[in-house]
matplotlib code that plots the C-alpha trace (Angstrom):
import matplotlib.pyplot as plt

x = [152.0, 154.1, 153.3, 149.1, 149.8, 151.5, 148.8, 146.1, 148.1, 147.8, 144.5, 143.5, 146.1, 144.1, 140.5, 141.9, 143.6, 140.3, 137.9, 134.5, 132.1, 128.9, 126.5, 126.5, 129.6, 128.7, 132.0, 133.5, 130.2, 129.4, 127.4, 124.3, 122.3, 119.4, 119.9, 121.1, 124.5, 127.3, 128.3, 131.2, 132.8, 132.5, 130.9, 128.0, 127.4, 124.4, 122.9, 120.1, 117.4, 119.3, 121.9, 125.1, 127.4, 127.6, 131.0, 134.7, 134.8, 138.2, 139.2, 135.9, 134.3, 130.9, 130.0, 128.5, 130.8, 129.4, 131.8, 130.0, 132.9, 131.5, 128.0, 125.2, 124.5, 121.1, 118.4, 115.3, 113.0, 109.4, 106.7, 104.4, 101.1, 101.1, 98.3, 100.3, 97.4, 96.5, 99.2, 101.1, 98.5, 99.0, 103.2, 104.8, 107.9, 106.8, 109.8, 108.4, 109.1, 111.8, 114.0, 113.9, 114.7, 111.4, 111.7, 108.1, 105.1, 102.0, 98.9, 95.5, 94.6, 90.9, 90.3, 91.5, 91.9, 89.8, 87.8, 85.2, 81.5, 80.5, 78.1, 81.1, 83.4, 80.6, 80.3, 83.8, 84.2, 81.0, 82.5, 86.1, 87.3, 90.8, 92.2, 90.7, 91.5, 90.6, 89.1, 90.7, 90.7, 88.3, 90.4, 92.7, 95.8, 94.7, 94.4, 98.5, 99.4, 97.7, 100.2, 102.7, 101.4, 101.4, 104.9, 105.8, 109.2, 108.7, 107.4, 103.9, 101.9, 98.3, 95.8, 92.6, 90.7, 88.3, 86.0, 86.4, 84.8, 82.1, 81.2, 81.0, 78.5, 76.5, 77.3, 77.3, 74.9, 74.8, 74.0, 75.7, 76.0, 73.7, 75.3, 75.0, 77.2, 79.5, 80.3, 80.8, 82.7, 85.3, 85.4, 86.3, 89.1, 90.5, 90.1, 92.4, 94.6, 95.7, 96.3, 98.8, 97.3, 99.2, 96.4, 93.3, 93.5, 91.4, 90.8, 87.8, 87.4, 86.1, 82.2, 81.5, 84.2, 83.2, 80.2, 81.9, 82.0, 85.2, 83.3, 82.9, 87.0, 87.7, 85.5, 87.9, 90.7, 90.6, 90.6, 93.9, 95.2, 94.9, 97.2, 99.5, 98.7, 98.8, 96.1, 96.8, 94.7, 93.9, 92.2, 89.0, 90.8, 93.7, 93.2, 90.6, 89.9, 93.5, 94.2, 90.5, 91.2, 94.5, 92.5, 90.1, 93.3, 94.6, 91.9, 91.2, 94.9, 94.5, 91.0, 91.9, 95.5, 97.0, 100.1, 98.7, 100.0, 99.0, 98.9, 100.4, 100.7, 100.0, 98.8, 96.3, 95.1, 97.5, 95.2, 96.3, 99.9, 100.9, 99.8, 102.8, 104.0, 100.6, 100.6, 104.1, 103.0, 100.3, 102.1, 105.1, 102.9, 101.1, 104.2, 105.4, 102.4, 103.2, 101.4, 103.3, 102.2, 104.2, 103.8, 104.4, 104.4, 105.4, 107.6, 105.9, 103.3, 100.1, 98.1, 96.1, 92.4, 89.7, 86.5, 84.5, 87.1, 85.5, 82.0, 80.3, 79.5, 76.2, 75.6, 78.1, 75.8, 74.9, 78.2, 79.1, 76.2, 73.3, 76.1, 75.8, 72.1, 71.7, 73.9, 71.5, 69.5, 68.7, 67.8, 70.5, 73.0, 72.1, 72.7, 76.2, 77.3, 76.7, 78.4, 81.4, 81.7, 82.1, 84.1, 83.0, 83.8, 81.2, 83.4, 86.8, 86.3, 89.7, 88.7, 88.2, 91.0, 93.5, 92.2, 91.5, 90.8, 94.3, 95.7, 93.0, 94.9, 92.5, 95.0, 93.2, 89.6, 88.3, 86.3, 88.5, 86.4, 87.9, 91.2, 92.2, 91.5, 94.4, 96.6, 94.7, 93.8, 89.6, 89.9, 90.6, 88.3, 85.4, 86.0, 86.1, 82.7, 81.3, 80.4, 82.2, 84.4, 82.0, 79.4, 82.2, 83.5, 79.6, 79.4, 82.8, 81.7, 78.8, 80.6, 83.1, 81.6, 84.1, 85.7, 88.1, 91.9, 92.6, 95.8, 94.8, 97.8, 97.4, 100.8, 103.8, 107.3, 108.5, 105.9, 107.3, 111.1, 110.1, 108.3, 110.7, 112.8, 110.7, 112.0, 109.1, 108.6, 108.4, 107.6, 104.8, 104.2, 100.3, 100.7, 100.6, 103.9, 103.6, 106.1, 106.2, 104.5, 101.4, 98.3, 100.1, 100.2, 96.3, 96.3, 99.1, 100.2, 101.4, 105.1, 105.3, 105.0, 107.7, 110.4, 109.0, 111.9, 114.6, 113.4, 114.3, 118.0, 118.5, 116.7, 116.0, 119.2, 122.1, 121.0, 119.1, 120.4, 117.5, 118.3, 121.6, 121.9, 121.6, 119.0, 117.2, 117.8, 116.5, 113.1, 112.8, 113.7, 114.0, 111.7, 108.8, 109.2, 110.0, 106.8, 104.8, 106.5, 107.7, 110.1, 113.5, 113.7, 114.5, 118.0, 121.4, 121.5, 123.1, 119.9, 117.7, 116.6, 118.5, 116.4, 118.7, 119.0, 122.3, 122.4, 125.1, 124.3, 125.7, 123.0, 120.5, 117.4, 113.9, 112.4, 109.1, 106.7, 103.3, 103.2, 105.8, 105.1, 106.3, 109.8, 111.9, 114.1, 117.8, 120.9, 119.5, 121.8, 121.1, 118.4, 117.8, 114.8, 115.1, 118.5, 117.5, 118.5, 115.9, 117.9, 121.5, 123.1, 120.2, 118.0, 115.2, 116.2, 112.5, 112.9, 110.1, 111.1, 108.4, 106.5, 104.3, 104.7, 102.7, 101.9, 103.0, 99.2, 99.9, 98.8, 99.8, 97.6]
y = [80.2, 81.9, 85.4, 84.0, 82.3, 86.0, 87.3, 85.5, 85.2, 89.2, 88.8, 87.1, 88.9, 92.1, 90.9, 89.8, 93.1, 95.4, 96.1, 95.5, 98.5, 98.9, 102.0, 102.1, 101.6, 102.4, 101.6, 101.2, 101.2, 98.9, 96.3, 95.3, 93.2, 92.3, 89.1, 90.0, 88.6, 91.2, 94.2, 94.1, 96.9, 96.2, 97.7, 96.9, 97.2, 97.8, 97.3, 98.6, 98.0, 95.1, 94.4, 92.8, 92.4, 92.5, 92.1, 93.2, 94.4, 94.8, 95.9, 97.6, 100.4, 102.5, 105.1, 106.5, 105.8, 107.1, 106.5, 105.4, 105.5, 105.7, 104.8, 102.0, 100.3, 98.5, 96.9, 99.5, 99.7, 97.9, 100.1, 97.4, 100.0, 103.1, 105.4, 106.9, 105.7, 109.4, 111.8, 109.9, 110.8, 114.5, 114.3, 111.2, 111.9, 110.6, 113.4, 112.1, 108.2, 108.6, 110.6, 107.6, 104.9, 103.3, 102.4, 100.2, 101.2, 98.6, 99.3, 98.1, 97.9, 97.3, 99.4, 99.5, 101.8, 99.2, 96.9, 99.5, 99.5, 102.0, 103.5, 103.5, 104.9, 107.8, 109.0, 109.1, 111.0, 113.4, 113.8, 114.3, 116.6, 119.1, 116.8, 116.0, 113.5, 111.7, 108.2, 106.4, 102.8, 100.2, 97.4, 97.3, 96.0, 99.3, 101.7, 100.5, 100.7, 104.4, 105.3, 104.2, 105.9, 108.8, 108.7, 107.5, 107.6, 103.8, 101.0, 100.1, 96.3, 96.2, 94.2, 93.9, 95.6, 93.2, 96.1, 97.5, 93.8, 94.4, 97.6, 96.6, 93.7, 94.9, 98.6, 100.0, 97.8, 95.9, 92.2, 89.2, 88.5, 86.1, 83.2, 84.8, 87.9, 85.7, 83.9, 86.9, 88.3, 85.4, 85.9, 89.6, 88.7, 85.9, 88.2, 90.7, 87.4, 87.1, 90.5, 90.3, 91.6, 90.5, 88.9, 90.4, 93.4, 94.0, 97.3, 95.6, 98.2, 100.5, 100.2, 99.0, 96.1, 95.7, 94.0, 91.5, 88.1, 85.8, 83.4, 85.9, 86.5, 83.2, 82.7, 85.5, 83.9, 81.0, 82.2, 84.4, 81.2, 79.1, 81.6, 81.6, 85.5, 86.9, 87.9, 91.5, 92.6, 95.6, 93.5, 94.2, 95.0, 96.6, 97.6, 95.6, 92.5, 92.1, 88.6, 87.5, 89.7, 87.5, 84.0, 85.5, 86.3, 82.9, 81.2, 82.6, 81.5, 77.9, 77.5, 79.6, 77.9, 81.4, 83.3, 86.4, 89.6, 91.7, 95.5, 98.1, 95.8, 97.7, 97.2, 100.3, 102.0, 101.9, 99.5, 97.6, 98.0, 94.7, 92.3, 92.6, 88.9, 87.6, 88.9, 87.4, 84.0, 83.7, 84.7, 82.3, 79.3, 79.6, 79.9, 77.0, 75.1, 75.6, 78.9, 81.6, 84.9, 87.8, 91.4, 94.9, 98.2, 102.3, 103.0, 105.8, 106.1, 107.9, 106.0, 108.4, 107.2, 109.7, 111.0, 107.6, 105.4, 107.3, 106.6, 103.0, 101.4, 101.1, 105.2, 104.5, 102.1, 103.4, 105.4, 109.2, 111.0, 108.6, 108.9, 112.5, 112.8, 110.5, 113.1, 115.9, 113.7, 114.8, 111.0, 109.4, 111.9, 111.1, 107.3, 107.8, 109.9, 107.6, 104.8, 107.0, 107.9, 103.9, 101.0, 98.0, 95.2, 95.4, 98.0, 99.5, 103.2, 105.1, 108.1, 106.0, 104.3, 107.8, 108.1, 111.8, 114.0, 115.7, 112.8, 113.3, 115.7, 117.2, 117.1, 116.8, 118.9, 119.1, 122.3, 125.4, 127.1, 124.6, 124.1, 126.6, 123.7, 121.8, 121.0, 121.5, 119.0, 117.8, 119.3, 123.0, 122.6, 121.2, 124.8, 126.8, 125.2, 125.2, 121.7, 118.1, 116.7, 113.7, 116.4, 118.0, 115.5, 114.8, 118.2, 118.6, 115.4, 117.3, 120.3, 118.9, 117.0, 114.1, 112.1, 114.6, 113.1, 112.4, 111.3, 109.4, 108.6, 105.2, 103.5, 102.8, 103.5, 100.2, 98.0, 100.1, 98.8, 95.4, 95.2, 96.6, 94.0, 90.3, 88.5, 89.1, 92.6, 94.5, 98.0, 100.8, 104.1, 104.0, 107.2, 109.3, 109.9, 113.5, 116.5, 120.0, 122.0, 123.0, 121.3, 118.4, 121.6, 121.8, 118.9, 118.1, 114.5, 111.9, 112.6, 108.7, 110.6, 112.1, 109.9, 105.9, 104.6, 106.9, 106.7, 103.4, 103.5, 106.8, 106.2, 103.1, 101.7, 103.8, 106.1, 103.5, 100.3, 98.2, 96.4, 95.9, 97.6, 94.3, 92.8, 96.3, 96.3, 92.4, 93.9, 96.8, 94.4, 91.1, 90.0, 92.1, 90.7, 87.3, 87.5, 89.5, 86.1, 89.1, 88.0, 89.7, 92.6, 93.3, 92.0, 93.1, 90.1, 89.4, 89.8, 91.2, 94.5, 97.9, 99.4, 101.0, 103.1, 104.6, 106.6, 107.9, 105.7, 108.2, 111.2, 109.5, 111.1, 112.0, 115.5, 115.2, 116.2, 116.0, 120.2, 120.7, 117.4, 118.9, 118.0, 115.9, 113.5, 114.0, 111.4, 109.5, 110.3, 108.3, 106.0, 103.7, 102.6, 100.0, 101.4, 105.1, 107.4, 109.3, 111.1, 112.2, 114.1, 113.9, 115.8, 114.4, 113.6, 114.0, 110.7, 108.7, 104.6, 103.1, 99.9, 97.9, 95.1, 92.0, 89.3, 85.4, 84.8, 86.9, 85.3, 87.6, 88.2]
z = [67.8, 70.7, 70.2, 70.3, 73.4, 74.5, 73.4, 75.0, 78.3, 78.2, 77.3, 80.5, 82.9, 81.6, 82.3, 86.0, 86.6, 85.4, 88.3, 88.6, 87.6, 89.3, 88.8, 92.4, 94.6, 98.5, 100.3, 104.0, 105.4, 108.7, 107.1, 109.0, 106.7, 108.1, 109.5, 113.3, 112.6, 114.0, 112.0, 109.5, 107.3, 103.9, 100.8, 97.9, 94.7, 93.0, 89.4, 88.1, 90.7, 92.1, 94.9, 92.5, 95.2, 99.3, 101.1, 101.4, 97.6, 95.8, 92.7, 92.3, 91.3, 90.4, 88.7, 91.1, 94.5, 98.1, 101.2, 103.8, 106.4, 110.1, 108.5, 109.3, 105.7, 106.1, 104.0, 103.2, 107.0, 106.8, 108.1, 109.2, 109.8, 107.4, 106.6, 103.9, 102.0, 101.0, 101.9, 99.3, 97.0, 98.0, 98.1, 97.1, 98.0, 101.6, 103.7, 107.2, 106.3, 104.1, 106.1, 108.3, 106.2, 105.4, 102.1, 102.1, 103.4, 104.3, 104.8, 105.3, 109.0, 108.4, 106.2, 102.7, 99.5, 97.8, 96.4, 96.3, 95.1, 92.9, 95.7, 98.3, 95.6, 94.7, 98.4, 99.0, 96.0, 97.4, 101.0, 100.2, 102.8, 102.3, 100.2, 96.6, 94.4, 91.4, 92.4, 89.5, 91.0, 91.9, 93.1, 95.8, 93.5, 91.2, 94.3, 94.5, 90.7, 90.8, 93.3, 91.8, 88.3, 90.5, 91.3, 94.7, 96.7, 99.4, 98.0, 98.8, 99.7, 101.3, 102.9, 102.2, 105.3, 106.7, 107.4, 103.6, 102.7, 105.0, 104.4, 100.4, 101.4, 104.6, 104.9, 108.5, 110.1, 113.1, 111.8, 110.6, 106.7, 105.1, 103.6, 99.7, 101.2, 103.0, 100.0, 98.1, 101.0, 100.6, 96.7, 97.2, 99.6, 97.1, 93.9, 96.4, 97.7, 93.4, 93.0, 95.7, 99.3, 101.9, 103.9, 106.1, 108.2, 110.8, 113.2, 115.8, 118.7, 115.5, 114.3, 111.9, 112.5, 115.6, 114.6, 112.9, 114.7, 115.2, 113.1, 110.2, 110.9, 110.7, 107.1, 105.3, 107.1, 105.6, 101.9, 102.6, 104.3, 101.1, 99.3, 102.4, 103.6, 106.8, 109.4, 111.0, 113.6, 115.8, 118.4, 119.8, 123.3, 124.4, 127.5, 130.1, 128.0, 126.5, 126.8, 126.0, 122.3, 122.1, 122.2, 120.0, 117.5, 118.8, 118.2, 114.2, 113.5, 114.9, 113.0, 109.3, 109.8, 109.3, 110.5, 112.7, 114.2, 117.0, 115.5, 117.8, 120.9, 124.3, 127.6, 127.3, 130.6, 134.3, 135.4, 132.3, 132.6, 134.8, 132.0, 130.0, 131.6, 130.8, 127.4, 126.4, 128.1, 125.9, 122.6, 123.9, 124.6, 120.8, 119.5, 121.5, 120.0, 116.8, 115.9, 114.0, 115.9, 115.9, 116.9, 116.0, 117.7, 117.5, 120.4, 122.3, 125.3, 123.5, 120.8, 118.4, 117.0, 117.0, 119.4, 118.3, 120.1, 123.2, 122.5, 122.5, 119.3, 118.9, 119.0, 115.7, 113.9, 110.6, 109.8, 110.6, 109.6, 111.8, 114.7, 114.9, 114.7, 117.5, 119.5, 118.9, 120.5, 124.1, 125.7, 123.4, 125.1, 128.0, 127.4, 125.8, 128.5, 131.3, 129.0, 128.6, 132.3, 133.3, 133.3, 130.7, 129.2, 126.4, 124.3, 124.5, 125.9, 125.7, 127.6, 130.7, 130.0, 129.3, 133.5, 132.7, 130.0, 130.6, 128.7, 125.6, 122.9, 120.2, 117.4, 113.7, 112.7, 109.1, 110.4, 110.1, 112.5, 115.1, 114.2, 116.9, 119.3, 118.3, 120.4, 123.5, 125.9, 126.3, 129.4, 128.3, 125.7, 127.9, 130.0, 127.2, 126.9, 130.2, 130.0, 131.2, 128.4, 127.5, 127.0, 124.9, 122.7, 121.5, 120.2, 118.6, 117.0, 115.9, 114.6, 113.1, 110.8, 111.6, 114.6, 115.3, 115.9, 119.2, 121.0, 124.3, 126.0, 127.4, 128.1, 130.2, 129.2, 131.0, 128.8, 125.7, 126.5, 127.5, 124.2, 121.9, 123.7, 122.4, 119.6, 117.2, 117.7, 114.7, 113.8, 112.8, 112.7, 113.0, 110.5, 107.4, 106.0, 105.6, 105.0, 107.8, 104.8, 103.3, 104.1, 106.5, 108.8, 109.4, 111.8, 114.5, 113.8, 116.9, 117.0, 115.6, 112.2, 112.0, 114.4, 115.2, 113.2, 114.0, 117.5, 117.5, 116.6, 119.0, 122.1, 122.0, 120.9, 121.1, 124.3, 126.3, 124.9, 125.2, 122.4, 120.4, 116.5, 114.8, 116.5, 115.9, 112.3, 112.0, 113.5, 111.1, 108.1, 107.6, 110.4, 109.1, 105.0, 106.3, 108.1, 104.9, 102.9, 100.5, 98.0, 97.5, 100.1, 103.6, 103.7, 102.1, 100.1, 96.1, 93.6, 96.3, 95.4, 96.3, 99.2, 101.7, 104.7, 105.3, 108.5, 111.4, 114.7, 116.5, 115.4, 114.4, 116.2, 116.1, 117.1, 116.9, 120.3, 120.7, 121.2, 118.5, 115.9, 112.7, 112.7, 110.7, 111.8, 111.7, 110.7, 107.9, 105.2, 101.9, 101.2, 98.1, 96.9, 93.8, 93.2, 93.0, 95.8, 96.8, 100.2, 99.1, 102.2, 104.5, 102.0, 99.2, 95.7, 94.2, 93.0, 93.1, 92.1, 94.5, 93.5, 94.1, 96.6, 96.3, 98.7, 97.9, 96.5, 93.5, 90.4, 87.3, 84.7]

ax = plt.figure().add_subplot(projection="3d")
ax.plot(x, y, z, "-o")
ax.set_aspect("equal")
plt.show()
């Protein structure tokens, strides 16, 4: 009977003394989880595709160990506005984003990779430009499961773009929908709600969006509202009617009882730049009365749109192709040049509101025969011309075949720290996640490409200190997938998944200009996504774990 109780006693002193194995041991790290709390050094464990264990470990080990010694260990970064939506198609392993941390891309800001009609579905198809692709989906949940089928390296959620719902139903016209469309309208948006979109995305200084009324807004609204989504809006103003856009966006959450976010706040124009105090009054005093509006933004001075965010929206009506036979025409020309040359209300004009075409940088044409234009300002290309930019930008509208890309740059660098700076400030690139190779080098991206998120941590945070490590990691985390109501991600947290961004705060940095974009950022040095590292050292894996991220309507089949 002794020697079973010996026996047993060894049994249990043995189990005790063992350590803990986990396939992934990342040790010593400073912990910042997510939740703005203050840094602490400690280590994780990971199973699988799950976070096991978060804390000052002992008596454990991995299979794989990584000492993170003098290393940040965060959750995965949230890239609130992506238009990875096709370079991931192209490269999944998503270098520009990746190399920053941003382990989930969302996208959907009024437009979307589906539902699509067989009509839309055949035209895209037909006018495919430099990049081809099978169009093997038809929803917008199968658009994301394609991707993933692909092989992607970030996870990736949607929207459903409100303009993608009324393209489907009224195509490009100026008009509101009939009753029978608006019904169907709010069964597309529900069918999209239960396969998981995140809510309604909207993009309103674009036609044909523009077009749509706040009543219209408010009608999809409500159907994401029932299934608890989100409404995310590029407002129909950022620059001279910016607090009317924000009642409008005020006004949709109070009536569709929805949680709302301002895409890309900005104060767009200098003679827009001193209602940064109005702004914030009018986000604080809905908040204060009960509304849950938050905000996101990519932390640099120049926005980048295209040629038609110069032009006023009724010229647009009809799609590309009607646009730029009305600018053949000699009396339209006319008309849209006087409308481009003048202040308004009516529409949002972002060359009058870049000051001077100085500040307008041709960056992206589909037309080889132009692409020796990039880079150059309107200016130099309106001489090369002989004619005024406005006169200008109609024709390389024309020959392009296209908008043409077009960084305007708009803002002030005080308005950029003060934002960074609120409490529900939140981040996104506004880009494709793309890689300095191959086709990516036809265009010449916004520098928020390639360096938003690391720009973040290195200028904004260690070299300018606007805001303190934690609080920035809360933003780029826990904030953004608290606000998303997505389950299980954006802190480092027991049975949460394993994204993770591992970087050195003291090198952290982006690189990326607006005459030399193509460059990587430097200092991340291991990222997880689902437990799988796909950056090991600061370079790629070529793993590709990414899945799909669904919104809290999601009703599985």
């Amino acid at each position: 009977m002794k020697s079973i109780k010996f026996l047993l006693l060894l049994i249990i002193i043995s189990s005790c003394s063992s350590p803990t194995n986990y396939d992934v041991l990342i040790k010593n790290g400073t912990i910042a989880d997510g939740s703005g709390n203050t840094t602490y050094i400690g280590s994780i464990g990971i199973n699988a595709d799950t976070i096991a264990a978060v804390g000052e470990l002992k008596n454990v080990t991995g299979s794989i160990e990584i000492d993170a010694t003098g290393l940040v260990v965060a959750p995965g970064f949230i890239n609130m506005l992506s238009w990875a939506t096709e370079s991931l198609i192209a490269d999944g392993k998503s270098q520009s984003d990746i190399r920053q941390g941003v382990t989930l891309e969302v996208f959907g800001e009024g437009s979307s990779m589906g539902p699509l009609t067989e009509d839309r579905k055949k035209q895209w198809q037909e006018n495919q430009g430099e990049l081809k692709f099978d169009i093997d989906w038809t929803t917008l949940d199968e658009y994301l499961q394609s991707l993933v089928k692909r092989g992607v390296s970030p996870n990736v959620a949607s929207f459903i773009g409100a303009t993608t719902v009324r393209v489907n139903h009224i195509g490009y016209e100026d008009r509101p929908p009939t009753d029978e469309e608006m019904a169907s309208m709010k069964n597309m948006v529900r069918e999209a709600m239960e396969d998981g979109a995140l809510g309604v995305g909207s993009s309103l200084i674009y036609a044909p969006a523009f077009y749509s009324s706040t009543e219209e807004l408010i009608e999809l609204c409500k159907v994401a509202s029932e299934y608890d989504g989100m409404y995310i809006s590029h407002m129909r103003s950022e620059g001279n009617r910016l607090l009317e856009s924000m009642d409008e966006l005020i006004r949709i959450a109070d009536e569709a009882d929805i949680r709302a976010e301002i895409y890309h706040l900005k104060m767009a124009g200098k003679d827009n730049w001193n209602k940064f105090d109005a702004v914030a009054k009018k986000i604080d005093s809905a908040r204060a009365a009960g509304l849950h509006i938050t905000t996101d933004m990519y932390t640099y001075t120049a926005g980048a749109t295209g040629l038609d965010a110069s032009m006023p929206p009724w010229v647009q009506e009809g799609g590309y192709t009607k646009w730029a036979e009305r600018l053949k025409d000699p009396e339209i020309r006319k008309r849209v040049y006087k409308e481009m040359t003048k202040p308004t209300d009516e529409w949002e004009n972002l060359m009058y509101a870049a000051g001077t075409p100085d500040n307008i940088l041709l960056v992206g044409f589909s037309n080889d025969s132009l692409r020796h234009y990039t880079g150059k300002t309107l200016t130099e290309v309106a001489k090369i011309h002989g004619k005024n930019p406005e006169e200008t930008a109609m024709d390389l509208v024309i020959a392009d075949g296209s908008r043409v890309g077009t960084v305007y740059f708009l803002m002030s660098e005080d308005n950029v720290k003060k934002q960074i700076a609120l409490s529900y400030m939140s981040f996104g690139s506004d880009a494709a996640s793309i890689a300095p190779e191959g086709l990516f080098l036809n265009s010449n991206p916004h520098p928020r490409a390639y360096g938003n998120f690391s720009r973040v941590l290195g200028k904004y945070v260690r070299d300018e200190k606007v805001i303190p490590l934690e609080e920035a990691i809360y933003k780029l985390t826990k904030l953004s997938a608290t606000n998303l109501k997505i389950k299980n991600r954006g802190s480092l947290t027991e049975g949460y998944f394993a994204d993770l961004a591992i970087f050195d705060p003291s090198t952290i940095q982006d690189h990326s200009t607006f005459a030399e974009p193509h460059q990587l950022s430097t200092g991340m040095v291991h990222v997880f996504v689902n437990g799988e590292q796909v950056l090991k050292d600061g370079e790629h894996t070529g793993a590709l774990p990414g899945k799909v991220v669904r919104g809290p309507g999601y009703k599985e089949n």
